[in-house]
N, C-alpha and C positions, 0 to 999 in steps of 0.2 A: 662607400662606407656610410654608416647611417647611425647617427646617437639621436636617440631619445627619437623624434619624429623631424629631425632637421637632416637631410642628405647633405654629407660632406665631401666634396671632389677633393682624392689626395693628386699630389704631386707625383707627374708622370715619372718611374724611375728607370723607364727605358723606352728611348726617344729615337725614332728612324726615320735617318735623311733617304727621302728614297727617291727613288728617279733613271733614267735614261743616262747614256754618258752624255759629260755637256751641260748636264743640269744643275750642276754648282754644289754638288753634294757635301765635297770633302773639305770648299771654301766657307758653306754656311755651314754646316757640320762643325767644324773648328770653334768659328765662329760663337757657334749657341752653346757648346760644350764650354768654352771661355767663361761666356757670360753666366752659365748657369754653375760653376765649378763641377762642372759635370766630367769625365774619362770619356776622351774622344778615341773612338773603335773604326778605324779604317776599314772597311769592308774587304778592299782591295788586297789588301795585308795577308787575308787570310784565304786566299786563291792558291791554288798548287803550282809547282812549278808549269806543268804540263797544261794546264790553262791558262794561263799566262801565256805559254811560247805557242798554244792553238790562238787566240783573240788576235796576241801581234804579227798571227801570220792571214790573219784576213779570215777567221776560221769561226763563225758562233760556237761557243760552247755546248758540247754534248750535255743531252740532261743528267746524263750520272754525273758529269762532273760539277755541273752548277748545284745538283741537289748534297753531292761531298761537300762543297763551300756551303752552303747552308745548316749543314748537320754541324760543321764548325762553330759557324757563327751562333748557331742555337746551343751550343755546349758553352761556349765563350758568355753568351747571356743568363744561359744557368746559372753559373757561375757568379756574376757579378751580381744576381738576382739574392743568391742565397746569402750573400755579405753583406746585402744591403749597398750596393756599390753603383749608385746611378750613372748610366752612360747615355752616349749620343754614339748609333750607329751611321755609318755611309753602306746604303746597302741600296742596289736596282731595284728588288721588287719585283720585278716582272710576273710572277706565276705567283697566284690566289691562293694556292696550296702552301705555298713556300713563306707567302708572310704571314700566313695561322699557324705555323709552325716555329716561325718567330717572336709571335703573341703571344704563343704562350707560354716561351724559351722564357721572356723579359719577366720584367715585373709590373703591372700598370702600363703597357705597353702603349705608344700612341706614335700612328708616323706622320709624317711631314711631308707631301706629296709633292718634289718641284718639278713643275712644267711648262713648254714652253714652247713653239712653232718649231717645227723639224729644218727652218731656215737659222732660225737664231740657234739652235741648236748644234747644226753643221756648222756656223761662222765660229761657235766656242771650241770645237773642236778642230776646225781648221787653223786657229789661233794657240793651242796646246801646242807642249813639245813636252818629250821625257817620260810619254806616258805609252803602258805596250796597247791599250785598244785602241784602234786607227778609226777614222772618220767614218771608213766604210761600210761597219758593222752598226752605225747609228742605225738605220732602217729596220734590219733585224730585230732593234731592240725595240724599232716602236712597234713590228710587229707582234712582237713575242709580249708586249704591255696589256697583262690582261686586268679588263676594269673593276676598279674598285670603289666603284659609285656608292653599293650596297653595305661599305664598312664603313659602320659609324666612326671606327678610331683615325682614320685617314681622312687627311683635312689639304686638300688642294693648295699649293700656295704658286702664282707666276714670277718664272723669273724674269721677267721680263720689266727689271727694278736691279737699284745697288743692290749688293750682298748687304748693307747696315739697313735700309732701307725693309729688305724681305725679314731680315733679322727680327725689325721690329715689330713685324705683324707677327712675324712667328711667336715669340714672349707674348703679344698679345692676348692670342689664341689660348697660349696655354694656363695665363692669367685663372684662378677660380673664379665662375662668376659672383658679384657682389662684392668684388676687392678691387 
């Protein structure tokens, strides 16, 4: 936004934890949603039955059915967009097509990139319990991780730190600069 001749950066009103499973999405998700009094949106939440019971059988998701979770999650961001209703999504990521789809679902859209070695990734995920994607499918998802070097709104963060720790670079980031 821009008054008079001063560019004013507003405040992001639709924030995406994205990432790989493993990657702390739904913990710093919580987390920044907390801090920002922001509507924390489970990603997971809004998976079909029938992907759910494919993942927990050791199964990647077909692309229709990951792009039906996204057409959700992008109705769900309409939505919160057009009430003025800021949130923090948990959402993978994975395919370029599907988070410009989510850009421009949101409002001011910006994500939150966590990444981390495909070891420490595995040890988070061998350490879970109660969740239906198993370990196994980790690989898949780093293969299916397509780069998003070339979007400016995606900003890399390691987890490879506490979740209060990443926290704080996160609010950093999103800080306007000059304040």
């Amino acid at each position: 936004m821009k008054i008079g001749n001063v560019k004013v950066q507003a405040q992001p009103q639709t924030l995406i934890i994205m990432g790989v499973a493993g990657s702390g999405k739904s913990t710093v998700g919580k987390l920044l949603a907390a801090e920002l009094n922001y509507l924390f949106l489970e990603g997971d939440d809004f998976h079909s039955d029938e992907a759910k019971a494919m993942m927990a059988s050791g199964t990647p998701l077909r692309s229709d059915l990951r792009q039906e979770w996204v057409d959700r999650l992008a109705v769900t961001l309409m939505q919160h967009a057009a009430t003025d209703k800021p949130c923090v999504l948990s959402y993978s990521g994975l395919i370029a097509s599907q988070r410009q789809q989510l850009r421009e679902a949101g409002s001011q859209t910006r994500f939150i990139y966590l990444q981390g070695s495909a070891e420490l990734l595995a040890a988070r995920l061998a350490e879970r319990s109660g969740h239906y994607m198993p370990a196994s499918l980790l690989q898949s998802q780093l293969d299916s991780m397509q780069n998003s070097s070339s979007e400016v709104d995606v900003q890399p963060f390691s987890i490879d730190q506490e979740p209060a720790a990443l926290l704080q670079q996160i609010l950093h980031w999103l800080k306007p600069p000059g304040t």
